[in-house]
C-alpha positions in Angstrom: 36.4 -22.5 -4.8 34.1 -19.6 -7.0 35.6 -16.7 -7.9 34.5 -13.2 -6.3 33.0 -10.5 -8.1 35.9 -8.5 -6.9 38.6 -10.9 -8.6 37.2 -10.5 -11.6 36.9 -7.3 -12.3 40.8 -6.9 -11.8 43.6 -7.0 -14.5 47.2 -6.5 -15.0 48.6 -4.4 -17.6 51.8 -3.8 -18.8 53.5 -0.5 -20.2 56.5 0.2 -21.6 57.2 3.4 -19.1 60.7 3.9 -20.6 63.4 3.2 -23.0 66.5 0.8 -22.1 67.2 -2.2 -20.7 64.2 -2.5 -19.1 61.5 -0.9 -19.8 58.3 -2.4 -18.6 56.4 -2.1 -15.6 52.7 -3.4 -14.6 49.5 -1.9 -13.4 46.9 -3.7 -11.3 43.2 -1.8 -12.7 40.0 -2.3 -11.3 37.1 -2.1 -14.4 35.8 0.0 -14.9 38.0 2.6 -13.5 40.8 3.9 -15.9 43.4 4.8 -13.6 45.3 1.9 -12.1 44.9 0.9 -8.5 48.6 0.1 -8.3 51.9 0.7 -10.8 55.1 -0.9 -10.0 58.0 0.5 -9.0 60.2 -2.3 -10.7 61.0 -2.0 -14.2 61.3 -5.8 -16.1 63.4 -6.5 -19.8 60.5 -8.2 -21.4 56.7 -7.9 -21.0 56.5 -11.7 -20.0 58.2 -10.9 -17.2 56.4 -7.9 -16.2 53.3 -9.6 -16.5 54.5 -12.5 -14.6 55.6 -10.7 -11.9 51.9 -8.6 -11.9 50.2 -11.9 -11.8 51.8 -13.0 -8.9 50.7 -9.6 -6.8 47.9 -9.1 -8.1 46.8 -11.8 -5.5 47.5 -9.1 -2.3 44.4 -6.8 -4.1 41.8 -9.3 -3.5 40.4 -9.2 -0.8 40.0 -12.8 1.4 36.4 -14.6 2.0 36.3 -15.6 5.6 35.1 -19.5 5.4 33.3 -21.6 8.1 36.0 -23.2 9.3 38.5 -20.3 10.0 35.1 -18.3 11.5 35.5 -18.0 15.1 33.1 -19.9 17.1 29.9 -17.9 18.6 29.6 -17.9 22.4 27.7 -20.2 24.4 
């Protein structure tokens, strides 16, 4: 499977937006925009775990490439 020009150009950051227990959140950005396309509302304790948990979403911003097989089929 090839990765889209549209995965690629997306990253996960993490801040620390606070002070405390936990103080991290992550940002989905889309180069080369600055701002970020998404911020989480959760805050995390370390940045692993911030990043971790951006990773894991960052999947729901790509957007999905219809294949052959799941393409309905044309009329007859």
């Amino acid at each position: 499977m090839r990765i889209s020009k549209e995965a690629l150009a997306l990253r996960v950051v993490v801040r620390r937006v606070r002070t405390g227990t936990a103080p991290f959140c992550w940002e989905v950005h889309r180069d080369p925009e600055l701002q970020p396309i998404h911020v989480s509302h959760e805050t995390f304790r370390s940045m692993e775990a911030a990043y971790g948990a951006g990773l894991a979403k960052l999947a729901d911003f790509i957007p999905q490439r219809r294949t052959a097989a799941h393409q309905p089929a044309p009329d007859a």
